[in-house]
C-alpha positions, 0 to 999 in steps of 0.5 A, a space after each residue: 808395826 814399823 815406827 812411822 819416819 819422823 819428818 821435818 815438814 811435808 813429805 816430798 817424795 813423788 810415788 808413781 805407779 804405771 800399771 798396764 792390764 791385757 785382756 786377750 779375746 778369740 773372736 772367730 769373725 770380724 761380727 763378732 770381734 766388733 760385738 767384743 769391743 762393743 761388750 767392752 765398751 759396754 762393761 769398762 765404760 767411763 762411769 764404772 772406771 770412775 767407780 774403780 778409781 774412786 775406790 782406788 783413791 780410797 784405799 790410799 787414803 786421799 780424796 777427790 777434788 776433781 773428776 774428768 771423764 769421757 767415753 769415745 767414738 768409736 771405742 776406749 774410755 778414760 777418767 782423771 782424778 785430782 786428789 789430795 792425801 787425807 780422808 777419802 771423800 769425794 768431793 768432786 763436780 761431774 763433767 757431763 759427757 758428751 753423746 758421741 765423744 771421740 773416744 772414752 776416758 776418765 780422769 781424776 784430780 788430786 792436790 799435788 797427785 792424780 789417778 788416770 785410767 784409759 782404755 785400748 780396745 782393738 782388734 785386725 780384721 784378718 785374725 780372730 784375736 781381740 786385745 783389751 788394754 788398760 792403762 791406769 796411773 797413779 802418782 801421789 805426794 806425800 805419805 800416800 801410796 798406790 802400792 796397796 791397790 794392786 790386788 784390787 786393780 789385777 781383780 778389777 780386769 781379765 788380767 792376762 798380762 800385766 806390766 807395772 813400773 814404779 817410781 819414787 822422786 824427789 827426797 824429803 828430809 828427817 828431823 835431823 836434817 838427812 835426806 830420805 830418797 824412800 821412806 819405805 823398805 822395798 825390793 820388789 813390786 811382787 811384795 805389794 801383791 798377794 801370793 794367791 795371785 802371784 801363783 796364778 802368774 809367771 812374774 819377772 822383775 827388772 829392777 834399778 835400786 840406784 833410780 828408785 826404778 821397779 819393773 814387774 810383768 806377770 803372764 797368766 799360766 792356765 789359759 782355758 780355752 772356753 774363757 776366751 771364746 767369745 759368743 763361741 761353745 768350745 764343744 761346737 770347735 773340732 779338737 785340732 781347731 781348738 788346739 791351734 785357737 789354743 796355740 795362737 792364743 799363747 802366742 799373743 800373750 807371749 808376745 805382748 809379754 815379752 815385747 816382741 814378735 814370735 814367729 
């Protein structure tokens, strides 16, 4: 086990993980593709995020303060969480939600640190792709890290692609008086994330040590055509239809993965 750094005072090093999760949808008309928003809605609502959060929140070893949520018209949810580094218990006073929000969305509190979550659910009437986007933010103070939840996070969703960017601010100092700009050893977000799933995904770094700067993207390799029919039995699609379903389906992913548009 690593020796715990020996620190005078708090530790004042800022920890924040951005974590970005696609969820890719056939949907052959524009019924069904409003169904699959309306699924989604139904299925990642303001109180199941609230839960994830929480736990989330409890693998880090912090408690809740403070929760903010909201559930939105006619799509999308997010929660906010305050928290403060120590036992995980939830503390937190529920907002009531409104019957027809604008748009969905929790949000947690912490003492110094916070946990967000929202979510993007969209679709374009001339194709038969739905996208699910979920953004979820984790900053903590102190010895607290949101590292440890990946795996948790990537089970939680239908991750087709997932972008995570995290960064470490600030510096606390040791005993001695020397500055600490990590108190962790690290050279990859991949570290945090267990190798069963990693080798479900093609995963890419780009990484700045100087900034305290860590970028990964990860794209899922197998994509099996009846996961991603909605409403839809692959045996009611003719084989040449399924292999251009197929082919536009890879196309989104590669896109959203690589930030560009493939033609």
């Amino acid at each position: 086990m690593e020796e715990k750094l020996k620190l005078y005072g708090f530790n004042n090093l800022t920890k924040s993980l951005s974590f970005n999760i696609y969820d890719i949808c056939y949907a052959k008309s524009q019924r069904e593709q409003e169904d699959y928003i309306k699924y989604i809605d139904e299925q990642y609502n303001s109180e199941r995020l609230t839960k994830i959060l929480s736990r989330v929140t409890e693998m880090i070893g912090a408690r809740i303060l403070n929760i903010a949520k909201q559930d939105y018209d006619p799509q999308g949810a997010s929660v906010t969480l305050l928290i403060a580094e120590g036992a995980a218990v939830s503390s937190g006073k529920k907002k009531p939600v409104p019957s027809k929000p604008r748009k969905e969305s929790v949000v947690a509190h912490l003492d110094k640190s916070h946990v967000t979550v929202h979510t993007y659910p969209e679709f374009h009437p001339e194709t038969s792709i739905a996208t699910f986007r979920v953004d979820i933010d984790v900053a903590t103070c102190g010895e607290i890290t949101p590292l440890k939840t990946l795996d948790y996070l990537i089970g939680q969703f239908d991750s087709d692609i997932i972008t995570m960017d995290y960064r470490v601010r600030g510096f606390t100092r040791e005993v001695s008086g020397k500055k600490l700009f990590m108190d962790q050893k690290m050279t990859s977000i991949q570290e945090y994330i267990s190798p069963e799933t990693l080798d479900e995904y093609d995963a890419v770094d780009i990484n700045l040590y100087q900034a305290n700067l860590f970028h990964t993207r990860m794209l899922i390799k197998e994509t099996e055509l009846q996961n991603y029919l909605f409403n839809t039995d692959i045996y009611e699609i003719p084989p040449k239809t399924r292999l251009a379903i197929t082919s536009s389906l890879r196309q989104e992913m590669i896109e959203i993965f690589s930030g560009r548009n493939v033609y």
